[in-house]
N, C-alpha and C positions, 0 to 999 in steps of 0.2 A: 532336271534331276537325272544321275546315272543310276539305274535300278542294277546293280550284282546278281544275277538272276541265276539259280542251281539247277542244273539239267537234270535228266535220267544219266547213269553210267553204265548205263546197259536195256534196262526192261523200263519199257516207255512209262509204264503205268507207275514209276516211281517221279510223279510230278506233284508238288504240291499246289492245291485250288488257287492259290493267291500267285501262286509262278503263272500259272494258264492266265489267268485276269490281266495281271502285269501286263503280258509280252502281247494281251488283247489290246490294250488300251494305251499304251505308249506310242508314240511316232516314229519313232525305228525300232530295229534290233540290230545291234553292234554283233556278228555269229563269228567264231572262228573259221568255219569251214562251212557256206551258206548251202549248199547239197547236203551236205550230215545234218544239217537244222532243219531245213526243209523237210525231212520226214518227218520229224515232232510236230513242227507245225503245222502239218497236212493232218496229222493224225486227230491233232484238237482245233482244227477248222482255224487257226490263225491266219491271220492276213496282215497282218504291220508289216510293213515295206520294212527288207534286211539290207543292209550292205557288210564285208566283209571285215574281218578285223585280227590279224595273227601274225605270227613272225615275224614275216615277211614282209610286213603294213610299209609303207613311206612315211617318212616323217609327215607328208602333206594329209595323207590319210587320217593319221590323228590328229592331227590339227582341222581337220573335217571335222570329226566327230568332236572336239571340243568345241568348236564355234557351233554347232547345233546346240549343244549343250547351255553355253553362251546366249543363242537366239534365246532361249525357251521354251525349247524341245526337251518331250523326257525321251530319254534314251536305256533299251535295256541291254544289258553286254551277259553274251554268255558265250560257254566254251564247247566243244563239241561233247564233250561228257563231264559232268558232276558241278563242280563250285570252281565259279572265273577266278584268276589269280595262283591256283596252286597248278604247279609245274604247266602253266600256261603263259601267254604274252598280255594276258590284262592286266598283271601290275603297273607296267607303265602309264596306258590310261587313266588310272584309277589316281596317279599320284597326279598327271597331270592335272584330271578334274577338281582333285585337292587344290592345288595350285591356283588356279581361279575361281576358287572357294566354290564349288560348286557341289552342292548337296548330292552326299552319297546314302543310297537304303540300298542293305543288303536283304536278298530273299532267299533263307535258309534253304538247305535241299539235301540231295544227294552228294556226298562225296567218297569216294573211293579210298581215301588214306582213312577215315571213320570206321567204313562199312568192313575192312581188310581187318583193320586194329582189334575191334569188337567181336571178331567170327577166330581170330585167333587166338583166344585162351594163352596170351601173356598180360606180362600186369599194364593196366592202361593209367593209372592214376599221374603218371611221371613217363614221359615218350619223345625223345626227339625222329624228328622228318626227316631225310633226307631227299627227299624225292626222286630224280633219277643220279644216281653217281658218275662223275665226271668220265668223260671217254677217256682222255688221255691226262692232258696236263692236272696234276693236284689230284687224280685218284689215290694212288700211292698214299700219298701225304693225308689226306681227308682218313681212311682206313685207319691208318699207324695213330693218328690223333686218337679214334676212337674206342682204342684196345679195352682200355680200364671205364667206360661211358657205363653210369651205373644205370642208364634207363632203357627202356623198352627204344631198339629202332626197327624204322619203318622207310623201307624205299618202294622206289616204285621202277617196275622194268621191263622191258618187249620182250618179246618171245626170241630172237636172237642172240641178245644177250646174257640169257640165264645162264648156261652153264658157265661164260666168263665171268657172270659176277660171285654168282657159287663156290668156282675155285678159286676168287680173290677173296672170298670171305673164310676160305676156310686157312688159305696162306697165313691172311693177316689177323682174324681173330679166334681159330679154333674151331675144333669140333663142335662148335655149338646148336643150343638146339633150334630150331628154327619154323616158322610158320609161313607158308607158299600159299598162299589164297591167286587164284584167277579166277577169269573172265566171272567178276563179281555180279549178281543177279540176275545172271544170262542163263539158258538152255545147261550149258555145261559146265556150272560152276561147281568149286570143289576146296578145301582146303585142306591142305597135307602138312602134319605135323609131323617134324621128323628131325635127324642130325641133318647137320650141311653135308657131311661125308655121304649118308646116303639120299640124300635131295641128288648130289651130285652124279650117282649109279641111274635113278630114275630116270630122269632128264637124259641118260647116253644111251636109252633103251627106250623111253619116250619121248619124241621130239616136240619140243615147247609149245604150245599153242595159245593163243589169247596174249591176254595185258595181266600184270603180274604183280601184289604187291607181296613182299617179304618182310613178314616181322622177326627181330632177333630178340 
């Protein structure tokens, strides 16, 4: 079985009892980035043998991990922060373990596009994702699609990119109003409700710091 296993995205003690059990009791851990896991798991006395699983993987690497899967191995996958599959490399996995029908349980958790949504005071009942926006090819395009979008959005972005995404949002959809949540449950978390025109003032007088999501 592939267990979808929801990290902390910031403050470890955001794990839930049955994620700690899992990741006890399973025969691997599939980690994004097996140093950044390794502290969680030091921290709740874990020992299930990890191997790496991200980006970068080789196709042979998941074909590792399916044939474990295959054996009858249970396998846990998680990502270096919150719920595997969003704006990370476990989708592919996830469809391949589909693929040879092999039973998927997801173990609810932490996720950062949730926790961003819910602290930002827009309306949440109707939201599209976008996750992080295209660097180059189809930005433009993606933006200009979304002028008249009647629902709440939600991206996600680094600390170098804010002010470029800032004055693209303000280019292509207006002074609007806007919600800046970072470094979500961490020491210095904070969420700034504001226009984009003056998110965009703060940010050239504060220099960005942390992981970032924006709701409009």
């Amino acid at each position: 079985m592939l267990y979808i296993v929801s990290t902390p995205i910031g403050n470890l003690e955001d794990i839930t009892l049955r994620a700690i059990r899992t990741l006890k009791e399973v025969d691997y851990i599939a980690a994004e980035d097996t140093r950044t896991s390794g502290v969680l798991l030091k921290k709740y006395e874990i020992t299930t043998p990890m191997t790496s699983y991200h980006s970068y993987s080789t196709d042979a690497k998941l074909e590792h991990i399916v044939r474990l899967l295959k054996d009858g191995k249970n396998v846990a996958l998680i990502s270096d922060a919150g719920t595997p599959g969003i704006s990370d490399p476990a989708y592919t996995l996830i469809r391949r373990a589909i693929e040879e029908g092999i039973q998927i349980c997801p173990i609810p958790g932490p996720s950062s596009l949730l926790a961003g949504l819910v602290m930002s005071g827009k309306a949440m009942h109707q939201f599209l994702y976008l996750g992080f926006l295209p660097l180059k090819k189809g930005r433009q395009t993606l933006l200009k699609s979304l002028v008249d979008c009647p629902y709440t959005i939600v991206i996600f972005e680094s600390p170098h990119r804010v002010l470029r995404t800032l004055e693209d949002l303000l280019e292509f959809w207006g002074d609007r109003e806007i919600a800046i949540c970072r470094e979500i449950t961490k020491i210095y978390e904070e969420a700034l409700r504001m226009k984009v025109s003056e998110a965009i003032e703060h940010f050239k007088k504060n220099s960005p710091r942390g992981e970032f999501v924006f709701v409009v």
